[in-house]
N, C-alpha and C positions, 0 to 999 in steps of 0.2 A: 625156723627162721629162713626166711629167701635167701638164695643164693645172691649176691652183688649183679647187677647187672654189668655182661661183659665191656660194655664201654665204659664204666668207671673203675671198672680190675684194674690194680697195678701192673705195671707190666713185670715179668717175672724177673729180668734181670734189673729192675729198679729197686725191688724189695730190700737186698742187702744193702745198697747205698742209703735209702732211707731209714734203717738200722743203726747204720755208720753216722748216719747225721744225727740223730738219737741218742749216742751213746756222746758224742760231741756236746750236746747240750747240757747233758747227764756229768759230764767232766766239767764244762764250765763252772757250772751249778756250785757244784763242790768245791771246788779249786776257790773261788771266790767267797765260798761261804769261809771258807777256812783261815784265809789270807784274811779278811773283813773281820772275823773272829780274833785273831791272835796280831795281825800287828797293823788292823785300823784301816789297810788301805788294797784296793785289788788290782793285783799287777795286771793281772789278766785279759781286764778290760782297758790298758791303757794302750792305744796305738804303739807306739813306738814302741811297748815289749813285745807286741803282738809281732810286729813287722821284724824285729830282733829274732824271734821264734821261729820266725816262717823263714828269713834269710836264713838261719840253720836246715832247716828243716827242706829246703833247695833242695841240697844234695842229696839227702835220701831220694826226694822227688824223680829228682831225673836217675838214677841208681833203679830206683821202680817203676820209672816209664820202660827201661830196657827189659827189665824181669818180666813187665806183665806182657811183653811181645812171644817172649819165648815160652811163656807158661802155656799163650796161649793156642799154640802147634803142640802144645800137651807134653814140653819138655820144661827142663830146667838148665839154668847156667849155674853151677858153685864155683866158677872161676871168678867172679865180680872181684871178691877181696882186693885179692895180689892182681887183678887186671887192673884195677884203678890206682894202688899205691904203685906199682908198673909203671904207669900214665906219671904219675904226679912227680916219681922219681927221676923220668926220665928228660921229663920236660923243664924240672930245676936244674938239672944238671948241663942239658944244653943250654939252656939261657936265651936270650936273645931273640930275634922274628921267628924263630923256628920252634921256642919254647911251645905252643899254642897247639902247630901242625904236629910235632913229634907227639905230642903228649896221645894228641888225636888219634897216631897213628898207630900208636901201641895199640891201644883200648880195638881199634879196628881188625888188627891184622891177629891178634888173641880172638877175636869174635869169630874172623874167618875160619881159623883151624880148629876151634871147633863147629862150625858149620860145616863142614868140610868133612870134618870126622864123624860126625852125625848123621849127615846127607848120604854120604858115599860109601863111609865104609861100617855102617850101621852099628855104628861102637854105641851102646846107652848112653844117654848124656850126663846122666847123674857122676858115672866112674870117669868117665873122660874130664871134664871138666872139673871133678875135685882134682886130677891125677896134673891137670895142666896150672890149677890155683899152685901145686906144690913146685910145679917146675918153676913157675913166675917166681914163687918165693923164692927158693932156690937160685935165679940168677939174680935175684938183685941183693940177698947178702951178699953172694959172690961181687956184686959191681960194688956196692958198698963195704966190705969186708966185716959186716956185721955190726959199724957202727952209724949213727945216725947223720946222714946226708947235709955235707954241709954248705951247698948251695940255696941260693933264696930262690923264693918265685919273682918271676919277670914283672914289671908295672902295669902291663896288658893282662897279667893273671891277677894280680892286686885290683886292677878296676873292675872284673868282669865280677870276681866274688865279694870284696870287703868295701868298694867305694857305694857313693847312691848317686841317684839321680830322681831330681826335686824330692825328697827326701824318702826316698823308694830304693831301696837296695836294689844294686844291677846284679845279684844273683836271681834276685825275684823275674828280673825280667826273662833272664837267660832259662829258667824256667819255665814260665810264663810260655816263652815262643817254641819250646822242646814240646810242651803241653800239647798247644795250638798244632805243632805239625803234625805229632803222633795222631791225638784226635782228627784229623782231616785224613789220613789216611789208612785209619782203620774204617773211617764210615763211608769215604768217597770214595776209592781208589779202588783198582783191582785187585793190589797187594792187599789191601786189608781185604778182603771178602774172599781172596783166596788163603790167608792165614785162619780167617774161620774155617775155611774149607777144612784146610790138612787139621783141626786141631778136632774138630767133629767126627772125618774120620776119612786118614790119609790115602788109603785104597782107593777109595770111591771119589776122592782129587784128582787122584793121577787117572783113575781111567775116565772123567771128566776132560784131560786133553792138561791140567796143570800142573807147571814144571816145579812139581815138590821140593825136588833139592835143591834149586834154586831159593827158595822161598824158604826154605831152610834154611842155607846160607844168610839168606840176607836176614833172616831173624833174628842168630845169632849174632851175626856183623853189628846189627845195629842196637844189641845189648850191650857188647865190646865199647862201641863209640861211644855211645852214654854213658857206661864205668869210665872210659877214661874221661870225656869231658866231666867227670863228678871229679874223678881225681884232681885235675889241672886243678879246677875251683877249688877242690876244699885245699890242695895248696898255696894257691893265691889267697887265701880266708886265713890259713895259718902260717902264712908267709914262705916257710918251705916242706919238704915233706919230711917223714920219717915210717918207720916202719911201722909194718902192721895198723896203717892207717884207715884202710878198706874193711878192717874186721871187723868191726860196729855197724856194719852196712846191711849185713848178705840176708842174716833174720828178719832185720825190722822190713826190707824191701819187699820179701816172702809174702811175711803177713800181709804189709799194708795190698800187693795183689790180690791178697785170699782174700779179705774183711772186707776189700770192696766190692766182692761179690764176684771175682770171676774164677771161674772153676779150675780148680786145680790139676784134674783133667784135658784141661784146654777145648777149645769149643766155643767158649759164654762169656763175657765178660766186657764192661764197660770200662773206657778210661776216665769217666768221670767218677767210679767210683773208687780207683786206684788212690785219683787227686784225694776224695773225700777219706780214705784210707791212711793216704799220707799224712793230711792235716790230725786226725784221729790220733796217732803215735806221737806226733810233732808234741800237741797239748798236753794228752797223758804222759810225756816223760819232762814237761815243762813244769807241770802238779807237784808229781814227784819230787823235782826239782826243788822247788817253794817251800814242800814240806821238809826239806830234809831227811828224805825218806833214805834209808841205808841203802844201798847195789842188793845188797840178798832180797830186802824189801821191796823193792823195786821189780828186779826180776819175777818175784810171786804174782804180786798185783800184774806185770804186762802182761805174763802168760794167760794168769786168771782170765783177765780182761780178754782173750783175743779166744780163749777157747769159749766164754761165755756167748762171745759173739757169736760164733761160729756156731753153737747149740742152739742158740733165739733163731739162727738163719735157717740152719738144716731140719729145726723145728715147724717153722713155717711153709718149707718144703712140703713137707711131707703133709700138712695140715691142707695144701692147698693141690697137691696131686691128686 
């Protein structure tokens, strides 16, 4: 059989996202058939669950626009957790115009140090960043005294995640525009083409003339601002915060990086296939959901699922090198 002619090859970092979109359909499918089977009617296909789904499923969103930055300098953040319940605690507690900027601020100034510590004092990111998730924790029992926070979220944090507009969730939007910016400057900017750089292969950046630690820095920074803006929201979505809020986070935002096809390695990787990654988890844990499927149950099948994915991708690889 002929080889494809190279003007209609897929492009290689398209392949995983058209996997992810596959596996999407694959999940509909089911989900629908199941629901249609046992109780008559399919949630799945009805707008307004769907938009309920995806207004959850925000926050992971933006939690995994920040992941797939720093993945892609060929590092990882484990501080997200406690960086975003940080954010969300911190911001109910101040209350008021400030709730918004504080919450922000946390999420930022935890990004810098560890860019910081990364950049400069060549700590791994893996140890640092779990070693600063336990500091986070650590002061905020201490702020809290171990019990659960009893300030609300502000009405500016109530609008931004729980209200709509024309009957479109304003988390969707706040997503939506996080989306939009991330994507425009990984493809436009110099920042993004230099974050390819360092993630390909950081030596060969810096003796290009580019200011790695910098771009380090701002990597991290800008994983930080995104854990906290997820935190603010999903406090505003649940009116105020509480502990160990962020730790449902740090897994799914991982995968939905990896599944969307950008290398774990750092170097490759689209943000449209993050988005397609996100939406991915969002539905399979919406299935689950519907079915009543147990947490132990649950856990089998997502794993299943993401390492399955993961074998059709790396399988393809290799069939096509």
């Amino acid at each position: 059989m002929s080889a494809m002619p190279a003007s209609l090859a897929l492009p290689r970092d398209m392949r995983p996202i058209l996997i992810s979109a596959s596996f999407i359909v694959v999940i509909l499918i089911a989900g629908t058939a199941y629901t249609l089977s046992r109780f008559g009617s399919a949630p799945l296909l009805q707008p307004t669950y769907l938009l309920q789904q995806l207004q959850i499923g925000s926050f992971l969103g933006i939690v995994a626009a920040g992941m797939m930055v720093v993945i892609l300098i060929s590092q990882i953040d484990l501080s997200v957790p406690w960086t975003l319940t940080a954010a969300a605690m911190m911001a109910t507690a101040v209350g008021g115009a400030w709730a918004l900027p504080i919450g922000l601020g946390v999420g930022l100034a935890v990004g810098i140090v560890n860019g910081v510590a990364v950049a400069y004092l060549r700590i791994p990111s893996m140890i640092f960043t779990l070693g600063i998730n336990a500091v986070m924790r650590g002061l905020m029992v201490a702020h809290t005294g171990g019990f659960a926070p009893q300030a609300t979220a502000t009405d500016l944090m109530r609008f931004l995640a729980a209200e709509r507009l024309v009957g479109i969730p304003n988390a969707l939007f706040v997503w939506i525009a996080v989306s939009v910016v991330l994507a425009v400057m990984l493809k436009r900017t110099a920042l993004g083409r230099y974050i390819y750089a360092i993630g390909n292969k950081e030596a060969a950046a810096y003796l290009a003339g580019v200011n790695t630690r910098g771009v380090i820095v701002a990597c991290f920074g800008l994983c930080g601002l995104l854990a906290g803006l997820a935190g603010v929201l999903l406090a505003g979505y649940s009116t105020k915060a509480y502990q160990g809020m962020g730790d449902a986070y740090l897994l799914p935002a991982i995968a939905a990086v990896v599944i969307g096809g950008t290398n774990i390695l750092g170097g490759r990787g689209r943000y449209l296939g993050t988005l397609v990654g996100v939406i991915l988890i969002v539905l399979l844990n919406s299935v689950l959901s519907i079915m009543e499927m147990p947490e132990a149950g649950r856990q089998v099948i997502y794993g299943a699922v993401i390492i399955m994915m993961l074998l059709v991708y790396g399988r393809s690889e290799r069939v096509t090198s």
